[in-house]
VOTILO-924864 format. One record per residue (C-alpha): x negated, y, z; residue in three letters; residue number from 1. Coordinates in steps of 0.02 Angstrom, whole numbers. Each point is the difference from the previous one (the first is absolute). Layout:
      x      y      z resn resi
      X      Y      Z  ALA  NUM
...
END
This chain:
      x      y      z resn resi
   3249  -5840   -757  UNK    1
    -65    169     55  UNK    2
     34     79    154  UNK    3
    -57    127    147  UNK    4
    -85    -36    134  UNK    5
     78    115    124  UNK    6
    204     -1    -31  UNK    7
     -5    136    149  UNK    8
    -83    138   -148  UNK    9
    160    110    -27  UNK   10
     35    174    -77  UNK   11
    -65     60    181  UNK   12
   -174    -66    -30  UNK   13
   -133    120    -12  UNK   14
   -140    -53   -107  UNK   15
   -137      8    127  UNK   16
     91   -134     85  UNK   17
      6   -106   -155  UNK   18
   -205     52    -16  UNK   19
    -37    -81    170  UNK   20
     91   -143    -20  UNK   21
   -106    -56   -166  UNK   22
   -171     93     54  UNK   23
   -113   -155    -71  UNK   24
     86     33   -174  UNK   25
    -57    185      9  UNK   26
   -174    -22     82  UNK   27
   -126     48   -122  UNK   28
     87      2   -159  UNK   29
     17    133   -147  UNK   30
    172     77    -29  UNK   31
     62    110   -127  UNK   32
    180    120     51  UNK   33
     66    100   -144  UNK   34
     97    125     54  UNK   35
    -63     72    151  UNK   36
     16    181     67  UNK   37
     57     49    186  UNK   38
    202     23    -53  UNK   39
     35   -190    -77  UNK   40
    -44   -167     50  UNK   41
   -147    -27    -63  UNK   42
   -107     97    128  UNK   43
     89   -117    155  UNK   44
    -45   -158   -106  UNK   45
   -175     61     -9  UNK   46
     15     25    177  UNK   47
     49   -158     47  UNK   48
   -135    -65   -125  UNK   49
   -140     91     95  UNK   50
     57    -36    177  UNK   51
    -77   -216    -16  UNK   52
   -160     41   -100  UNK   53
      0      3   -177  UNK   54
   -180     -4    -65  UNK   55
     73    147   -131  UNK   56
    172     90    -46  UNK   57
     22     75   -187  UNK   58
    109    139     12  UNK   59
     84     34   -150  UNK   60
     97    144    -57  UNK   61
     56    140   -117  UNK   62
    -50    142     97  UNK   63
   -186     -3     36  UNK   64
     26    137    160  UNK   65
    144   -110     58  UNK   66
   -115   -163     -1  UNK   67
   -149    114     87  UNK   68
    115     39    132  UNK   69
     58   -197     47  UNK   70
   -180    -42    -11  UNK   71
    -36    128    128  UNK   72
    141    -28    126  UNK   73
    -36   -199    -32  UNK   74
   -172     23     18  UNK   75
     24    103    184  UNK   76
     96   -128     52  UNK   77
    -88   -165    -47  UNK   78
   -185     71    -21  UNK   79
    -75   -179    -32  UNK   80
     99     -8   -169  UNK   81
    -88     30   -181  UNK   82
    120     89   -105  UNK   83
     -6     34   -189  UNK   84
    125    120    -95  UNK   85
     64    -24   -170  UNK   86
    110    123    -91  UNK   87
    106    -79   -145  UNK   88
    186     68    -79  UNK   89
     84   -143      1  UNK   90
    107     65   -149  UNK   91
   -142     -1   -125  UNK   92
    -60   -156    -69  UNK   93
   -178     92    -32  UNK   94
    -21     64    181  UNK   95
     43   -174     44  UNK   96
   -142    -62    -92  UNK   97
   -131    124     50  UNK   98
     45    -25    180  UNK   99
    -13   -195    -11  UNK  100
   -173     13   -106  UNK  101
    -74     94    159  UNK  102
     99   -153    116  UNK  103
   -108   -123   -108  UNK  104
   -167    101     -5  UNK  105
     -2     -9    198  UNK  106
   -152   -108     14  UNK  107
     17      6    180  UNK  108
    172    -56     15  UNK  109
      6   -145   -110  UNK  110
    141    -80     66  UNK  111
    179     72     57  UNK  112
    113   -112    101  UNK  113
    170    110     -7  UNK  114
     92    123   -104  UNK  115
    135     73     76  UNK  116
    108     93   -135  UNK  117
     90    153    104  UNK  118
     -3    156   -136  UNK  119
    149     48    -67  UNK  120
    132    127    -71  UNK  121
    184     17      4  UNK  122
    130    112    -19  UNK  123
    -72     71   -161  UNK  124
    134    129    -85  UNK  125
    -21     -3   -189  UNK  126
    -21   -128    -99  UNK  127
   -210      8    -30  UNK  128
   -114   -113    -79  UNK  129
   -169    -44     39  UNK  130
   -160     68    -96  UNK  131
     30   -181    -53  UNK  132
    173     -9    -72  UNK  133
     64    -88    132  UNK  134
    136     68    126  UNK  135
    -85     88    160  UNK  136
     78   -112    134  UNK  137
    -52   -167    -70  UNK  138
   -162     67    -62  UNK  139
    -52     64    172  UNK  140
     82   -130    105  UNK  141
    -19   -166    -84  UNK  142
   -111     19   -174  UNK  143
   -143     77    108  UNK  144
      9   -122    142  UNK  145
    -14   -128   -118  UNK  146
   -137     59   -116  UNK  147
   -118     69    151  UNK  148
     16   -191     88  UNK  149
    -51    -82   -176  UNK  150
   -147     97     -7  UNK  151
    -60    -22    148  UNK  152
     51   -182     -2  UNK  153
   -190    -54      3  UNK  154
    -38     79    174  UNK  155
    184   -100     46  UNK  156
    -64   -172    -72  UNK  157
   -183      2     96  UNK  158
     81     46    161  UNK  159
    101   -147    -37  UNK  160
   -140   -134    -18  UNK  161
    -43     67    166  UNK  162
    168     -7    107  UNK  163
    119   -140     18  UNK  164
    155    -26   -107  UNK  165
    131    132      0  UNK  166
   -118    126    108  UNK  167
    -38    122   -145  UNK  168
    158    100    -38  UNK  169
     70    107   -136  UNK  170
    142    111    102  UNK  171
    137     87    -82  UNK  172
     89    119    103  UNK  173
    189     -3    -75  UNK  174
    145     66     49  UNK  175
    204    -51     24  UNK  176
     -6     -3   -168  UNK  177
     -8   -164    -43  UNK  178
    162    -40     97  UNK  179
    111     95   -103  UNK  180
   -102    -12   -184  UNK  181
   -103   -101   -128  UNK  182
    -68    100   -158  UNK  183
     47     84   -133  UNK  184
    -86    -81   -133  UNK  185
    100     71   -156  UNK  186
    -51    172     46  UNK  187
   -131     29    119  UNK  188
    -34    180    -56  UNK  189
    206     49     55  UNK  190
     36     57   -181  UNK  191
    190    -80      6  UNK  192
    132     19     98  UNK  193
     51   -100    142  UNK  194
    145    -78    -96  UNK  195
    -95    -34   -131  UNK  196
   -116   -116     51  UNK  197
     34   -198     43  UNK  198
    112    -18    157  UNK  199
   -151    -92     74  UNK  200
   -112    140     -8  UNK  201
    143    136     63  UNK  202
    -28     60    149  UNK  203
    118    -39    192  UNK  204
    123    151    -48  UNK  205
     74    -44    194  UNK  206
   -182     16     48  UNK  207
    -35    163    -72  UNK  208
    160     75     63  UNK  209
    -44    -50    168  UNK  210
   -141     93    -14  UNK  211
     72    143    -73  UNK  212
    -23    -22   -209  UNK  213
    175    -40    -42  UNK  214
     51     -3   -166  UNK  215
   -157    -28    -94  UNK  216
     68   -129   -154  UNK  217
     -9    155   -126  UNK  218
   -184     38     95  UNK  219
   -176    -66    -93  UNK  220
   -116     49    120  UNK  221
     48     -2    206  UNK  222
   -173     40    111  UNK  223
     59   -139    126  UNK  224
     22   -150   -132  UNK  225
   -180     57    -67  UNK  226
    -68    -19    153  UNK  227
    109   -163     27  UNK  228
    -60    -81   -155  UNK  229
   -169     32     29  UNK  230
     -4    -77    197  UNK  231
     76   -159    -74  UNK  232
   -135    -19   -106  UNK  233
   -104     19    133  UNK  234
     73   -174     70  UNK  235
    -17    -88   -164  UNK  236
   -184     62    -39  UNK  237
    -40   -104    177  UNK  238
    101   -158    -68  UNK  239
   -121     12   -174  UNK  240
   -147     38    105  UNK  241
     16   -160     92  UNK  242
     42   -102   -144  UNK  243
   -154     47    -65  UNK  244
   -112     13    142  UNK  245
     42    -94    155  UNK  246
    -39   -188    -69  UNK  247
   -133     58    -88  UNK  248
   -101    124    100  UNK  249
    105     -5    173  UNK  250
     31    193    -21  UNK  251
    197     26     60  UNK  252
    116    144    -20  UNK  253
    142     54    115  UNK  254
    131    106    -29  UNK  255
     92    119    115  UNK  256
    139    123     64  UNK  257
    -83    130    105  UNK  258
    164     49     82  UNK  259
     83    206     -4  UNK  260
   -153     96     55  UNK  261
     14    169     -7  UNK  262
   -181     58    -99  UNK  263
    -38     83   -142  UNK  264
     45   -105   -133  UNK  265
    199     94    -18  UNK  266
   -104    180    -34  UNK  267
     79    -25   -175  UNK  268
    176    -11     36  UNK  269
    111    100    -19  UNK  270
     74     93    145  UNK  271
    171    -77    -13  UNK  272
    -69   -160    -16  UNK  273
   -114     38    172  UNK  274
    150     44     84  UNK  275
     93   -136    -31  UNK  276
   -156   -138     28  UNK  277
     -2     99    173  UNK  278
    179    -47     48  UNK  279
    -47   -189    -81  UNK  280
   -138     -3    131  UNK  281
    114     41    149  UNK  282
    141   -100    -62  UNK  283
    -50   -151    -84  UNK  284
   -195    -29    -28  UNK  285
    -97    -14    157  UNK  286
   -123    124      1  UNK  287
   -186    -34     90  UNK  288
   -163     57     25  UNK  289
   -153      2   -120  UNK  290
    -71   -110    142  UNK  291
    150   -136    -43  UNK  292
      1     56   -169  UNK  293
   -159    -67    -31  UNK  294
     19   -159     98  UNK  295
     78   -127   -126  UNK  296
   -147     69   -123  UNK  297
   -112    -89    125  UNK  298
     92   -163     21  UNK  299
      2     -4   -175  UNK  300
   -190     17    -16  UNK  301
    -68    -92    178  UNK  302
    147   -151     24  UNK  303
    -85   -157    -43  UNK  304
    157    -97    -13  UNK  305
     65    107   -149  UNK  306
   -133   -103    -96  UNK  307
    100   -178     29  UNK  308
    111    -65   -134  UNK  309
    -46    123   -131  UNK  310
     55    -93   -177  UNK  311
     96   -118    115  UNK  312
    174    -49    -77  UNK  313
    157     70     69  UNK  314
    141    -54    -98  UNK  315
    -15      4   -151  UNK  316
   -139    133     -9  UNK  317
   -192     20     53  UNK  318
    -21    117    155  UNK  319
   -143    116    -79  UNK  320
     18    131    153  UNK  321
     66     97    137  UNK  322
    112    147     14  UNK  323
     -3    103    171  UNK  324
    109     81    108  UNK  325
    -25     49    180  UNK  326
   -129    -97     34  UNK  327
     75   -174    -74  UNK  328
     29    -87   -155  UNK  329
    153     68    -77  UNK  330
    127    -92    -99  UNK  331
     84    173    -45  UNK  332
    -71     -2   -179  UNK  333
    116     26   -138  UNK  334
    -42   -186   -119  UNK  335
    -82    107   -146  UNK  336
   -105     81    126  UNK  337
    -89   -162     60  UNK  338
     19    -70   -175  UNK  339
   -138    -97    -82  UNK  340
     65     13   -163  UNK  341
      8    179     35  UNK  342
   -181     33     73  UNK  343
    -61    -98   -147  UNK  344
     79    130   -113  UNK  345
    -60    139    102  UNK  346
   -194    -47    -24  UNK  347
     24     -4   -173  UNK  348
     67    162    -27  UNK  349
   -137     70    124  UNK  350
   -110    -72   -123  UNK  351
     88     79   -136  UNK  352
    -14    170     93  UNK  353
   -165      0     43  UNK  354
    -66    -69   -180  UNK  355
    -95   -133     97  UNK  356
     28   -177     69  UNK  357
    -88    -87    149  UNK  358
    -55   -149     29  UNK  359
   -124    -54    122  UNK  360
END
């Protein structure tokens, strides 16, 4: 079955660390971060990335300025690096496309070895739709993920006929999520209430009162349950990825919980809601650094041993992939999270979304 190959990795790790111990996996290879500006965690993966040689690091992000300015600060630091910008809004299924159309019409980079999925939002107040329909959180944070990495998936599969098994990567950068929720498949826009909806799609009311929603049964649309429901299909777009893609092509995809980071991504919230994530930090999450932050991203991407077992039996289901946490393979998940059945369902409807199916 899969496993780590250093048990010592912990919440303390800092990704540079987790870099040096798996430099031949980085050494001259292409690698895409979404995500990445100097206040979140994609700018200390890149780092980490750039610190054993890649032959080129795609920096992807919303905010063209913001990407100019990692590129800079990466490129002052690790001088020997080619780096390539790519602005996309993950959000919108047509900047999606545009952006991975320029991916494939790099003739010079034919091939790219891993995707690490980091871009996301939370925290978002009102209820808001994408230019697509679809609801902003999942959109941005799992719809886009998905559709960028199936567009690009040519550059994925000739990077695979060069490397061995298991050594190109799709990463998706979760959350905690998935240890408290599966989906919410009845109503993924948050039209109905709470209540209303099957008791296997409400929401951890304990949960949420911990972290300071209480009372939300009458509510339709909490920010923090978007963003739940959206990291947890994060974890299931990995298990469908593999299903599809790791017999076939060797391409795997690894899932992950980051750990409480203080970045960026909360800039939505609410200021009650910041207040009271602050006191979670200090009380009952374990905050880190974007150093350590970034670390199980890396393990996730570089472990070789996270490529054993994959469609192995265990019980009475298939293991089709990892879930992360602190640096190790976590066995956290909440059962609909990890679900086959469930990441099976979840392609479907991202086919449904996206008005196009894949198959490669």
């Amino acid at each position: 079955m899969a496993a780590t190959t250093h048990p010592e990795f912990s919440e303390n790790t800092e990704a540079i660390e987790v870099a040096e111990a798996f430099p031949s996996e980085i050494r001259g290879k292409t690698i895409m971060v979404t995500g990445v500006n100097r206040g979140g965690i994609g700018f200390p993966t890149s780092q980490a990335f750039a610190s054993q040689s890649p032959s080129m690091l795609i920096i992807v992000g919303r905010d063209p300025c913001k990407v100019q300015q990692s590129i800079d600060d990466l490129k002052a630091a690790f001088p020997d690096v080619h780096y390539r910008g790519l602005k996309v809004d993950l959000s919108s299924q047509q900047s999606v496309r545009d952006a991975a159309a320029t991916v494939i019409s790099w003739k010079d980079i034919p091939a790219i070895d891993i995707v690490i999925n980091s871009a996301g939002i939370m925290g978002i107040q009102e209820r808001t739709l994408s230019k697509d329909g679809i609801e902003l959180h999942f959109a941005t944070n799992h719809l886009g993920y998905w559709l960028l990495a199936c567009l690009i998936m040519p550059k994925l599969i000739r990077a695979a006929e060069l490397n061995p098994k298991g050594a190109t990567r799709i990463i998706n950068v979760s959350a905690a999520s998935p240890q408290v929720s599966g989906m919410r498949w009845s109503d993924i826009n948050f039209e109905k209430r709470n209540k209303d909806l099957p008791l296997e799609e409400q929401p951890d009311y304990q949960w949420f009162a911990m972290c300071g929603c209480p009372n939300i049964k009458e509510e339709s649309f909490v920010p923090l349950d978007a963003y739940n429901r959206s990291k947890v299909a994060n974890v299931l777009f990995s298990i469908a990825a593999n299903n599809r893609l790791f017999y076939k092509y060797g391409i795997l995809s690894v899932s992950l919980h980051p750990g409480v980071i203080e970045t960026e991504l909360g800039r939505n919230m609410s200021r009650e809601d910041q207040e009271t994530f602050a006191k979670l930090r200090q009380s009952v999450f374990k905050p880190r650094t974007l150093g350590a932050g970034a670390s199980t991203s890396l393990v996730a991407a570089l472990d070789p041993e996270l490529a054993q077992g994959v469609g192995e039996r265990k019980g009475d289901s298939e293991n089709w992939g990892s879930y992360l946490d602190n640096c190790q393979i976590s066995g956290k998940a909440h059962p609909l999270a990890v679900s086959n059945d469930e990441a099976e369902k979840l392609w479907g409807l991202s086919e449904s979304l996206a008005k196009q199916a894949f198959e490669w």
